[in-house]
N, C-alpha and C positions, 0 to 999 in steps of 0.2 A: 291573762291578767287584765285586770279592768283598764280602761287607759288612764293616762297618769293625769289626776284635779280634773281643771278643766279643760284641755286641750283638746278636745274632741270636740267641745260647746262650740260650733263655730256658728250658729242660726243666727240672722239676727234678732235683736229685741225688738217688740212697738213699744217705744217711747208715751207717755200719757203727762199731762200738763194741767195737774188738776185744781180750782179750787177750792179751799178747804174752808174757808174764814173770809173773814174782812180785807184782804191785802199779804193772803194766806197763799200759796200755794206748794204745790206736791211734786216734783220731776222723778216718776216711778218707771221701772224698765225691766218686768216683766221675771224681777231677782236678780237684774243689776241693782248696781246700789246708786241708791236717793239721794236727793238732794229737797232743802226747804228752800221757799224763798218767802222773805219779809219784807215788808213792802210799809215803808215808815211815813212821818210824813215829810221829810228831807231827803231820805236814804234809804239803802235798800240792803238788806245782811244774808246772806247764803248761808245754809246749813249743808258741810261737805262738800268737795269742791272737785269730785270727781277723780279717775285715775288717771287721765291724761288732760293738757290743755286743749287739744282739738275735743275730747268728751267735753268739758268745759263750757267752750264758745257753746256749743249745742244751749247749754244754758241759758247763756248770758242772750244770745239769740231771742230765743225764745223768753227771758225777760222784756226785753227793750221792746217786744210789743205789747206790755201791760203796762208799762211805767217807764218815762223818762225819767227817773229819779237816779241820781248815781248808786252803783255799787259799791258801799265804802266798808264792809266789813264782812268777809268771809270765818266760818266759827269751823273752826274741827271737831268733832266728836270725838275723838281718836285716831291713834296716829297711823293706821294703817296706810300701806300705799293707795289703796282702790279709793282712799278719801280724800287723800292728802298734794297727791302728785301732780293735780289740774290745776292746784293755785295762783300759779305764774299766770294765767291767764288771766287772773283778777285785777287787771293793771290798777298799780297805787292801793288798794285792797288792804285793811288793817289785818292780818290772820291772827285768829285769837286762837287759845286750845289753854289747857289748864296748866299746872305747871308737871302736874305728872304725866302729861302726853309728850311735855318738852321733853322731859325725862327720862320717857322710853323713846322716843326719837334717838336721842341721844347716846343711847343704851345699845337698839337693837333697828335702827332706824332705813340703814344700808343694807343688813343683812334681809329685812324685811320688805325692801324696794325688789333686791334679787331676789327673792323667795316667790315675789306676790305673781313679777312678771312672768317668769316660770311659770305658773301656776294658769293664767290666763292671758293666751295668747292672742284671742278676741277683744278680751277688752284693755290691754295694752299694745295694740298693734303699732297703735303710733306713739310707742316709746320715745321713739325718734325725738319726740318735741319737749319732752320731759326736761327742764335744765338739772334737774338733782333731786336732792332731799327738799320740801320744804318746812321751813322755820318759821315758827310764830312769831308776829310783831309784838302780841301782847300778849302775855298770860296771869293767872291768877290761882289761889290756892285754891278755894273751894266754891265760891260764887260770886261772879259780878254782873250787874245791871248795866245795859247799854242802852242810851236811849236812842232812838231815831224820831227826832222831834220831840213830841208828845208821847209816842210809843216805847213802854218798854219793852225790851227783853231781857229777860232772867234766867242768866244761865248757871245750873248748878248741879256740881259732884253729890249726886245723893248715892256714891256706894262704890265697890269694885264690880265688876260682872264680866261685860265682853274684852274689856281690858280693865287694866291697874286705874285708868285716868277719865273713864268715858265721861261725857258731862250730856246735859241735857239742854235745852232749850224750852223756856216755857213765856208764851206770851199772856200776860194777864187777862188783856184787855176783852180778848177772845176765848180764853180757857184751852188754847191750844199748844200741845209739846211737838217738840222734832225730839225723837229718841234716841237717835242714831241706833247702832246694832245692838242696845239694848233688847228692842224687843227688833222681831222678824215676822213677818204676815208672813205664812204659808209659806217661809222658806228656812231651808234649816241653818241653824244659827251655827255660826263659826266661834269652836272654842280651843281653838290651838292655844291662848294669849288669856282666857278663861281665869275667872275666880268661882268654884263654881258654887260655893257655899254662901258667896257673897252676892250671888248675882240672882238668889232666889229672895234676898230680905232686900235687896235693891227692889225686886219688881212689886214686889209690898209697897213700896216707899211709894213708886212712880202710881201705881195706883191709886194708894190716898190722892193723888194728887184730882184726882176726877176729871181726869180730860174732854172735853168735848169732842174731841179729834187728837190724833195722832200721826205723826207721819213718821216709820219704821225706817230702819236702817234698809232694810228690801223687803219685796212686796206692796202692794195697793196699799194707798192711803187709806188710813181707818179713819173714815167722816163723820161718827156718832159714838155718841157714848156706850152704846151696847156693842159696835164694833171696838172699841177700844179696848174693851172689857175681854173683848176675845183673845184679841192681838195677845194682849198680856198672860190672859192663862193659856193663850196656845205652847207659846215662848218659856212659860216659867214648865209647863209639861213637861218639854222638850229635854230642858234640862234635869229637871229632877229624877226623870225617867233614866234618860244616859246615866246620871249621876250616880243612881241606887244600884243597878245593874253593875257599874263598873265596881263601885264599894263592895256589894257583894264577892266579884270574882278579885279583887283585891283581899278578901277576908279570909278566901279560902286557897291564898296561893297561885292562882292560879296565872301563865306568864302573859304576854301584853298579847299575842297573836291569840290564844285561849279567851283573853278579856275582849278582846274583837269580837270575835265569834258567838260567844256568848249574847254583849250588852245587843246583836242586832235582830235578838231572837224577843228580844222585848221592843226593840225602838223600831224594826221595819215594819210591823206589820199599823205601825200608829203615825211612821211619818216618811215611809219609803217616796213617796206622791210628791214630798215637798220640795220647792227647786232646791239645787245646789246638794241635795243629800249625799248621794256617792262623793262627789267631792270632796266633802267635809267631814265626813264621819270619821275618820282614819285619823285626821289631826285632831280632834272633839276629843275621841276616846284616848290618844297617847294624853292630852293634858290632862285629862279625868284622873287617868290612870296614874299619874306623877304627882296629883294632887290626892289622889286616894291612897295612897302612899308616902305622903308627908312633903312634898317637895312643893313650899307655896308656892315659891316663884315661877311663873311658867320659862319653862326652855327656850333660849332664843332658836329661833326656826331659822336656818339656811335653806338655799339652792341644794344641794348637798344630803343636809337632814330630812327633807322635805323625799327626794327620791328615796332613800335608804328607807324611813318608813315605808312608803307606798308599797314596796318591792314586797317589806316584811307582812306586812297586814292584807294589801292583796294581791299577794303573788296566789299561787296557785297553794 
């Protein structure tokens, strides 16, 4: 049996600190998960805020040698633990996230902190420092403008996709998004938590939006317009591919270990290469498969549920 997520991952990552714009930058780790940084002319806004506070500081470190400007607003993308759990580190730090990320926080937010860490033993090592759940300062229904100085940013729910609540980030002034796990460069997108019908007319959305740059929930920053372009149809592939495969073995009966085996006779040989894939394919296809079967709301994932699939899809 394959080993269980990622607990085997134990390499480490090279960290890269890229940037992208004007006062733009990128904290990418090789399919750990990203962080943005905005660099206003008062202040300074963090996109995702890491799974631990010691990941964190790594951050904040390596801000404070571009900019003395305070860090006064941390944004969440979504409420996962891998984004959400380093906030405490934002000392005084507004956390904003939409109000449907409060939502599922709220919902599935504990089950999702023990789920996540289970899952990755590497990049929660230093649990230890975690104080809990974190909770947004501010939230919003669908979009608000934050300025940092003269700077804005514009963050806005164009859609359901990697969760119920993702939101985006888009700076004008630049023509630049922070996606969160919306899109994924070259790494395979996690859809345990999946809309999956919705997350292919979202990446429509994000598209029109014509980004100059993008910086993905994991993988390299996408610094051009024609890399953006990628990112997006890599991402929307990704999905639509799992999707049809699973619909299909959903049409003809067929049970979830059958629908495993199947949907990876189409999707490995197109993204077997992309980090995080064995990890993720197993929770991808149960939500597909719960959604190709009528059940919108995705399952909450335990510690628990999390092993009992693994065992089922890849046991021997």
């Amino acid at each position: 049996m394959a080993g269980f997520a990622s607990t085997e991952d134990l390499d480490e990552k090279k960290i890269s600190f890229d940037q992208i714009g004007s006062g733009l930058y990128a904290y990418t780790a090789e399919g750990d998960p990203n962080s943005g940084i905005i660099v206003g002319d008062d202040a300074v806004m963090v996109i995702d805020a890491q799974a631990t506070p010691a990941m964190a500081n790594d951050v904040i470190v390596r801000i404070a040698k571009i900019t003395d400007k305070p860090i006064k607003y941390v944004l969440l993308t979504h409420y996962h633990a891998a984004r959400t759990l380093g906030a405490s580190a934002f000392k005084g730090a507004e956390i904003l996230a939409s109000d449907a990320t409060r939502g599922l926080l709220a919902e599935r937010g504990k089950e999702d902190m023990d789920s996540e860490i289970g899952r990755f033993p590497r990049l929660f090592r230093s649990a230890e420092t975690i104080p809990g759940l974190t909770w947004p300062t501010m939230t919003f229904p669908d979009q608000i403008s934050i300025w940092l100085g003269r700077r804005e940013v514009r963050i806005m729910h164009i859609g359901r996709g990697h969760t119920a609540g993702d939101v985006i980030a888009i700076v004008p002034d630049a023509g630049v998004v922070f996606s969160g796990d919306l899109v994924e460069y070259k790494s395979a997108c996690y859809c345990g938590d999946a809309h999956f019908t919705d997350w292919l007319a979202t990446l429509d959305h994000l598209a029109e939006l014509q980004a100059s740059a993008l910086v993905p929930g994991r993988g390299a920053a996408l610094a051009t317009p024609e890399m953006v372009k990628e990112g997006i149809d890599l991402t929307s592939d990704f999905i639509a591919t799992l999707y049809n495969a699973v619909q299909e073995s959903v049409a003809k009966g067929r049970s979830l270990k059958d629908t495993f085996d199947f949907a990876r006779l189409t999707v490995d040989p197109k993204f077997k290469g992309f980090a995080m894939y064995e990890h993720r394919l197993p929770f991808s296809v149960s939500r597909a498969y719960d959604e190709a079967r009528g059940i919108e709301w995705p399952v909450v994932w335990t510690a628990e549920r999390d092993r009992e699939m693994w065992a089922a899809l890849q046991g021997a």
